[in-house]
C-alpha angles and dihedrals in degrees: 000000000000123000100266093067122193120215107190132166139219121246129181113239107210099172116102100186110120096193089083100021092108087050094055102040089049080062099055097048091053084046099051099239125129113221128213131178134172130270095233117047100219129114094239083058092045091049092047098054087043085053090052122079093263102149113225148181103194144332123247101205135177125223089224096044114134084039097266115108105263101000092134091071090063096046082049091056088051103044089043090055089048105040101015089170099069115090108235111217112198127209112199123188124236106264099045093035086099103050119105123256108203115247093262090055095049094064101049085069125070088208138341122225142160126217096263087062111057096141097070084053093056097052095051090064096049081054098043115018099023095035092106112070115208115195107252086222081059105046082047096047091051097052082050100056103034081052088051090049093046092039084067104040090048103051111191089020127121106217114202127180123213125223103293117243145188121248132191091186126100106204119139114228121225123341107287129054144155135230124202128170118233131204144171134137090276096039155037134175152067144321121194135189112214121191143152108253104222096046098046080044089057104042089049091047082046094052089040095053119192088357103064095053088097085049121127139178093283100063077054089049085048096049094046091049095049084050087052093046092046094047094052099041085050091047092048099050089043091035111025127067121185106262130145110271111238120246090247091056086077091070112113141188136212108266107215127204129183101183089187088052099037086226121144114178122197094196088250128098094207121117126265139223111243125182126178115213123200125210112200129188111240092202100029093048091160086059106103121255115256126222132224117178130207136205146189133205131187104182108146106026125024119167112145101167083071088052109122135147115249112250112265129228091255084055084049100058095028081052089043099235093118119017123206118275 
């Protein structure tokens, strides 16, 4: 990860009209946002990718979308009532931009816009999606050690991170994750390993050879949480100095989690910091790489103007202040 990090999010595109499609996706590209969009353009299609674990920061959608005149209000009704979290961003055409949505309509839009009108768009994510700044040095520190932590726990493994990305929803991916707080005087809040049981399982009985046949879930309980332990204790010498914590940083909020629905709520609507990790077999290369994702959560403390990286041993003897045994 080089030092000019992009972080980008992922929006689904629901338009379907390709007389503007080159204009949109131009925009993306200038937003940094990736855009994905379904292969079919129904609304059973639409509600089965929102059920999956497809991480997202928002939904583009069209007022038109599905062909009928105004179908897309109906498709927003229902997305709203399933993933209320995601900001919905609508696109009207000109003809109809005037005419007036009811109350209960309205909110269910972060903002409405045409295509004439992109800039109004663009500030509303800047306002909803990209309101939370993360420091380039700490995305990139992050990757780094959580590469590093992962690196040990899978030998023979080559470990890769894909671009990082905001997210506004709050679904939980696989089966397993872990959950750990984390504080400092510019911070506080949560991290959190996300995996699939049965693949991580697999690829840890595979690097152990005969002896993880007897293997079960809890030496992959045991794995995700050492990942956890070593990230954190990395993130905290690098991150975190020894200051007093400030008395508001005391104050707490519920934690919800719906396991049927793979839904986890931090009581915050802010976006959060999301990395997927790949582990990939050195010597089973046509094994499929398997994902771990990452998140971070700031939920209770978010300063990032006080973010700074704590000084290292080499700064300490070329300052003088420790000289070399």
């Amino acid at each position: 990860m080089n030092a000019h990090t992009v972080v980008v999010s992922k929006v689904l595109v629901l338009d379907g009209d390709e007389i503007h499609a080159d204009t949109l996706k131009s925009f993306c590209e200038e937003c940094n946002l990736i855009g994905i969009k379904p292969p079919l353009g129904d609304e059973a299609q639409v509600m089965a990718i929102l059920r999956s674990n497809v991480d997202l920061g928002g939904i583009f959608l069209y007022e038109n979308f599905g062909g009928a005149i105004l179908q897309g209000l109906t498709l927003a009704r229902e997305i709203h009532a399933a993933r209320p979290e995601l900001p919905i961003f609508l696109r009207r055409t000109e003809h109809t931009a005037a005419s007036v949505l009811s109350d209960r309509d309205m909110a269910i839009f972060r903002c409405i816009y045409t295509i004439d009108n992109l800039q109004h768009l663009r500030e509303n994510l800047d306002a909803s999606i990209f309101s939370r700044v993360y420091p380039n040095d700490l995305v990139r520190g992050i990757t780094e050690l959580t590469r590093a932590a992962l690196a040990m726990l899978f030998r023979d493994c080559d470990i890769d991170v894909e671009t990082p990305y905001l997210v506004k929803d709050r679904i939980i991916y696989g089966e397993v994750f872990t959950l750990m707080p984390i504080e400092s005087s510019w911070c506080r809040g949560y991290m959190m390993l996300q995996a699939a049981e049965q693949i991580v399982l697999d690829l840890i009985r595979r690097l152990a050879g005969k002896d993880g046949e007897l293997m079960t879930f809890r030496e992959l309980n045991s794995v995700l949480g050492e990942a956890t332990n070593m990230v954190w204790g990395a993130f905290k010498n690098r991150y975190v100095s020894l200051e007093n914590v400030r008395a508001e940083l005391l104050t707490q909020v519920p934690i919800i989690i719906n396991h049927p629905r793979s839904y986890i709520s931090f009581g915050s609507d802010d976006p959060q910091l999301c990395l997927k990790y790949t582990v990939q077999e050195r010597n089973q290369p046509t094994n499929p790489p398997v994902p771990i994702f990452q998140r971070f959560v700031f939920n209770l403390s978010w300063s990032p103007d006080e973010f700074k990286e704590n000084p290292t041993i080499e700064e300490f003897v070329e300052s003088g202040e420790l000289e070399l045994f």
